[in-house]
C-alpha distance (Angstrom), angle and dihedral (degrees) to the residues before:
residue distance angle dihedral
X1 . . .
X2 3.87 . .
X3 4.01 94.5 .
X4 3.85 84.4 50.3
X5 4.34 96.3 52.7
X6 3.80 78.3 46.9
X7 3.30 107.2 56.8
X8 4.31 87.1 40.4
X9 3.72 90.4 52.4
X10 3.69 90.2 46.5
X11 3.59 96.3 51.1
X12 4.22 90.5 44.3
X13 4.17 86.5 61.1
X14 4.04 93.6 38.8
X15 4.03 83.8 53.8
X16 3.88 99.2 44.4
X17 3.65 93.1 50.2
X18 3.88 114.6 81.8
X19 3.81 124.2 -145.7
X20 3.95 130.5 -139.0
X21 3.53 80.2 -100.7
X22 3.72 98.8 66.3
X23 3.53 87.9 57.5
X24 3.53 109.5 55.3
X25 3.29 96.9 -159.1
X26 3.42 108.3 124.8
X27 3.63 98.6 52.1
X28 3.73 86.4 53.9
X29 3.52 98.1 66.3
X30 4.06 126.1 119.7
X31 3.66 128.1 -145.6
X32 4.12 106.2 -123.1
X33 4.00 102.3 -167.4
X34 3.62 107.7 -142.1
X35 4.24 116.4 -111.8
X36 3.57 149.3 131.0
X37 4.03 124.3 -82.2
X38 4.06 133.6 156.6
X39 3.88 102.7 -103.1
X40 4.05 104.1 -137.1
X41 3.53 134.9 18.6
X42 3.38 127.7 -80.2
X43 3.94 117.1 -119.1
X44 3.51 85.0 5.9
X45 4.21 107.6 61.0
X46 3.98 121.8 51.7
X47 4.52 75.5 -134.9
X48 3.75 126.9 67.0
X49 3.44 112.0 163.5
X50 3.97 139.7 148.5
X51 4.18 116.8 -114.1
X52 3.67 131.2 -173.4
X53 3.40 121.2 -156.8
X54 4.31 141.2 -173.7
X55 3.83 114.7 -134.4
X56 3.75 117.0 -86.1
X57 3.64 142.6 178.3
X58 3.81 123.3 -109.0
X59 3.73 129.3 178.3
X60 3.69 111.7 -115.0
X61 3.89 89.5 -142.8
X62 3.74 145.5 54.0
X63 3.36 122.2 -97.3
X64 3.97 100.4 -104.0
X65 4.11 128.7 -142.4
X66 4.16 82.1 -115.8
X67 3.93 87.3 59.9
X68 3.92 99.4 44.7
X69 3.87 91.4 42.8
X70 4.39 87.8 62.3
X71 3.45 82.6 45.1
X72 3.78 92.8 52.9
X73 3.65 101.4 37.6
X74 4.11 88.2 48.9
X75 3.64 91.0 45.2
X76 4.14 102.5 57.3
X77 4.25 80.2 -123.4
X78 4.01 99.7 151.8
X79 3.90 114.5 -133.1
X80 3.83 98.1 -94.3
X81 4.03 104.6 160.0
X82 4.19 99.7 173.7
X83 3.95 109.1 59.4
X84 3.94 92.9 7.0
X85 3.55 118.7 61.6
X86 3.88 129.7 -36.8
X87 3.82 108.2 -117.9
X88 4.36 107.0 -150.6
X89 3.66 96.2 -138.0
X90 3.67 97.1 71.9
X91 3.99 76.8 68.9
X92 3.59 97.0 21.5
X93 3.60 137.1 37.0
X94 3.84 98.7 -144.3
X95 3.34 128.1 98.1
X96 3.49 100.8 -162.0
X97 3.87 87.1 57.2
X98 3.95 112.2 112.3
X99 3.77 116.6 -91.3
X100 3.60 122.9 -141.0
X101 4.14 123.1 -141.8
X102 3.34 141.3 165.3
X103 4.07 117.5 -80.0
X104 4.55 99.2 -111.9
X105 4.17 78.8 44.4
X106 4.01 87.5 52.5
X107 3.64 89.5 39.0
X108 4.23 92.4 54.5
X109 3.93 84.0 41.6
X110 3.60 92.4 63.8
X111 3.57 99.0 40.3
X112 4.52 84.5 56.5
X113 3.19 85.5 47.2
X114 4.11 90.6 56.5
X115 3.61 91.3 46.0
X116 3.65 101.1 48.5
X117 4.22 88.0 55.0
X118 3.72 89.3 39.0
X119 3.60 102.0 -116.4
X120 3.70 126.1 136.8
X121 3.91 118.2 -82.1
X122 3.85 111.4 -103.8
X123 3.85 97.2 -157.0
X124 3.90 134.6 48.9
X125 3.81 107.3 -153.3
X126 3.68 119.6 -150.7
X127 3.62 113.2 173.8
X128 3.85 107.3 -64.5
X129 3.87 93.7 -19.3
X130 3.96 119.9 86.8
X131 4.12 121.1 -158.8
X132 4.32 109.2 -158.8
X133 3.47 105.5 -147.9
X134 3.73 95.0 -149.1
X135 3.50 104.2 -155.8
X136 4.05 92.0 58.4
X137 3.85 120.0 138.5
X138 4.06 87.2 -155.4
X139 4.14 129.8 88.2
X140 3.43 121.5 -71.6
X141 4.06 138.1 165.7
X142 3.57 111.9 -87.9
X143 3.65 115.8 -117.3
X144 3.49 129.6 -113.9
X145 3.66 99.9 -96.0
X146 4.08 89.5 50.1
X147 3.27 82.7 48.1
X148 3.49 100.0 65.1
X149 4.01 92.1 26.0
X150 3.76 88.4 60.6
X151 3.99 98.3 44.5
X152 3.96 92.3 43.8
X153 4.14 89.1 62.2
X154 4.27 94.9 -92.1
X155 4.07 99.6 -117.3
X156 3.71 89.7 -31.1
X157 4.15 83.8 68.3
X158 4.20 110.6 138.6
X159 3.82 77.8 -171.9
X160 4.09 98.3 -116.9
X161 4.09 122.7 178.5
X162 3.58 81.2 -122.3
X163 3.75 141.1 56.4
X164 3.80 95.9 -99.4
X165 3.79 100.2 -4.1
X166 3.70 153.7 -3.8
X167 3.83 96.4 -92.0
X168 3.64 109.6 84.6
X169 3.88 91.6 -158.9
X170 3.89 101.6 52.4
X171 3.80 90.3 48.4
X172 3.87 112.0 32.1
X173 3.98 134.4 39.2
X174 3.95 101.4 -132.3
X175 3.86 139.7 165.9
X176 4.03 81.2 -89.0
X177 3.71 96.0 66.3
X178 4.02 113.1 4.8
X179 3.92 101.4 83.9
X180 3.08 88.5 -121.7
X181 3.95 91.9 -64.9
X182 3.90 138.5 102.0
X183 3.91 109.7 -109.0
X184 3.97 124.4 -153.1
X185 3.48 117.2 -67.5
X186 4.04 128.0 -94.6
X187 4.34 91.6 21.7
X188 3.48 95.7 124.8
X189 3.70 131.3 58.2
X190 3.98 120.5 -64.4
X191 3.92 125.6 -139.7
X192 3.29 125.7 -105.3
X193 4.15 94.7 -82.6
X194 4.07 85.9 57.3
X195 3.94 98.7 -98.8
X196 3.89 127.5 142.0
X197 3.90 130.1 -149.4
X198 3.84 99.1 4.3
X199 4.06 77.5 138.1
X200 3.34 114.0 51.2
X201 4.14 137.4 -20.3
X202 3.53 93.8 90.5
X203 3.82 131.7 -16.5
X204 3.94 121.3 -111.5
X205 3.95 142.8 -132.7
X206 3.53 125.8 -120.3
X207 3.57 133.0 -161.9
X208 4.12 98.0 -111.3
X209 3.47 135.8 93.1
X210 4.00 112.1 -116.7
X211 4.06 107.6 -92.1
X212 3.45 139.9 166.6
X213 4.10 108.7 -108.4
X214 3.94 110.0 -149.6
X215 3.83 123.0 -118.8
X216 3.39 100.4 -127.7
X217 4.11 125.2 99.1
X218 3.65 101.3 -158.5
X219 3.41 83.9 75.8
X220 3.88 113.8 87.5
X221 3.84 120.6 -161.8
X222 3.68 114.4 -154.9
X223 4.46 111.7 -148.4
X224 3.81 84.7 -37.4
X225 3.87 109.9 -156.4
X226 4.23 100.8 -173.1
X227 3.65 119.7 -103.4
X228 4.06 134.0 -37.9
X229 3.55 112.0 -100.3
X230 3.22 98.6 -121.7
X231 3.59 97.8 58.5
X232 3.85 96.5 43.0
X233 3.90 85.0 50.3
X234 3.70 89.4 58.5
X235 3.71 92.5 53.0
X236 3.76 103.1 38.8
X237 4.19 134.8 44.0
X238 4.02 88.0 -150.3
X239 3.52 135.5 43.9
X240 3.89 115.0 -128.0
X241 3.73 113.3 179.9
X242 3.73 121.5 -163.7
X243 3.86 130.3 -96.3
X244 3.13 137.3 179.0
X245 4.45 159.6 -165.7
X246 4.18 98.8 32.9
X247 3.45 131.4 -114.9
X248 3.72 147.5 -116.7
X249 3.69 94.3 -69.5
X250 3.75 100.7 53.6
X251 3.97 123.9 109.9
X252 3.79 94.5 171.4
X253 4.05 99.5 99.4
X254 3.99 91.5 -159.4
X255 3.80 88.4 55.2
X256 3.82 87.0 69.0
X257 3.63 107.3 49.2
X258 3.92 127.9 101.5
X259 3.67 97.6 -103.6
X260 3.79 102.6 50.3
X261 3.33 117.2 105.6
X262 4.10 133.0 171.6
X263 3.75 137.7 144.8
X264 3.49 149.8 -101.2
X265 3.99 131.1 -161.1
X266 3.70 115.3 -90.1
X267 4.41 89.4 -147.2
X268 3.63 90.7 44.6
X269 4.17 116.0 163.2
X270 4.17 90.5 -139.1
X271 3.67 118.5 49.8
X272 3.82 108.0 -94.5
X273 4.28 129.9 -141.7
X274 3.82 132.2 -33.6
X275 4.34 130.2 -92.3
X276 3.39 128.2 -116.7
X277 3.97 102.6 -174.1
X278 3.76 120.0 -136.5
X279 4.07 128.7 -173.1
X280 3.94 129.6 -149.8
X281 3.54 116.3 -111.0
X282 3.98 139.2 -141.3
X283 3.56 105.6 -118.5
């Protein structure tokens, strides 16, 4: 009888633990060849200026509700929807539709997701601060000029409006065509690197601090990452980290393309936009 309750309890903790596998993740993952481009738009951004970047990794998907809910259950995070993280399905009934979360939740995601692949951890967590260790093998966000890198088409860019074309509606679920709902991840058409809903479907953290970019292309920024805490701190009472591409609720068509970028409050009380993973790498 005591080989038996054993074996069942065995089984119970082999079952509740997912693999690497269950997260297809790492399969996902697109190769961003590093180069040089002119972050914004001219006559359309108040910020024109030139970036360099290394080659990265970055997940050609959303992070989906199905994803964050292994990471909950394997975590000990209690289901806590206002305040915590905003879980699709009480808008949508997929659960391979993107989920949306506050940024220090997205920041802990990424570091699980390092561990469970058994890569080294990108961020150090103390209390409401965050430290990236740069030189980390593990997932990260992307920052804001991957971001827009990525989305634009990397070197392979044709230069659309759009993430992957100049028709909003065959590239990008939007408050034109979503019901009013997020839809499962990579259904529309992907850019020319092979990555779906970098416009539209739900909007997505990145690792910087919100900052003013100058308009001036003599100046050359080298794998820019925002501003240092500390100095941002100095300047500002809140935090306001960047995110970008829209989501399935927005009717502004400028608020969707590539090259916009705002913010939204690190603390916030609701939840806050989705993660799209991204990896350094070698050169």
């Amino acid at each position: 009888m005591k080989n038996i309750v054993m074996v069942t309890i065995f089984v119970f903790i082999s079952i509740s633990v997912c693999s690497p596998e269950d997260l297809s993740i790492a399969d996902n993952m697109v190769f961003v060849e590093g180069g040089e481009f002119l972050l914004g738009k001219e006559g359309v951004t108040s910020h024109l200026v030139r970036v360099k970047l290394n080659s990265f990794y970055i997940s050609k998907f959303e992070t989906t509700v199905e994803q964050w809910e292994l990471f909950l259950k394997e975590s000990g995070i209690p289901y806590q929807w206002k305040g915590e993280y905003y879980d699709m399905r009480e808008e949508s009934p997929f659960p391979d539709s993107p989920i949306g979360v506050k940024w220090i939740l997205a920041i802990q995601y990424a570091n699980w997701v390092s561990r469970k692949y058994g890569l080294e951890e990108c961020y150090v967590i103390n209390g409401q601060d965050v430290e990236w260790r740069r030189e980390a093998d593990g997932y990260r966000l992307p920052t804001d000029a991957e971001w827009e890198f990525a989305a634009r088409g990397g070197n392979l860019s044709i230069d659309y409006e759009y993430s992957g074309g100049n028709d909003l509606d065959e590239v990008a679920w939007t408050g034109w065509n979503s019901d009013g709902y997020a839809h499962p991840v990579g259904t529309k058409k992907a850019n020319e690197l092979g990555l779906y809903d970098m416009s539209g479907n739900t909007d997505e953290w990145c690792w910087d601090l919100s900052e003013i970019y100058p308009n001036n292309t003599s100046i050359l920024l080298v794998n820019p990452t925002g501003p240092a805490l500390t100095s941002y701190a100095s300047k500002n009472k809140d935090r306001w980290r960047i995110d970008r591409g829209g989501s399935y609720g927005t009717l502004d068509e400028f608020l969707l393309t590539p090259y916009h970028r705002t913010g939204s409050y690190e603390f916030g009380v609701d939840a806050g936009p989705g993660i799209r993973l991204a990896r350094n790498a070698a050169d």
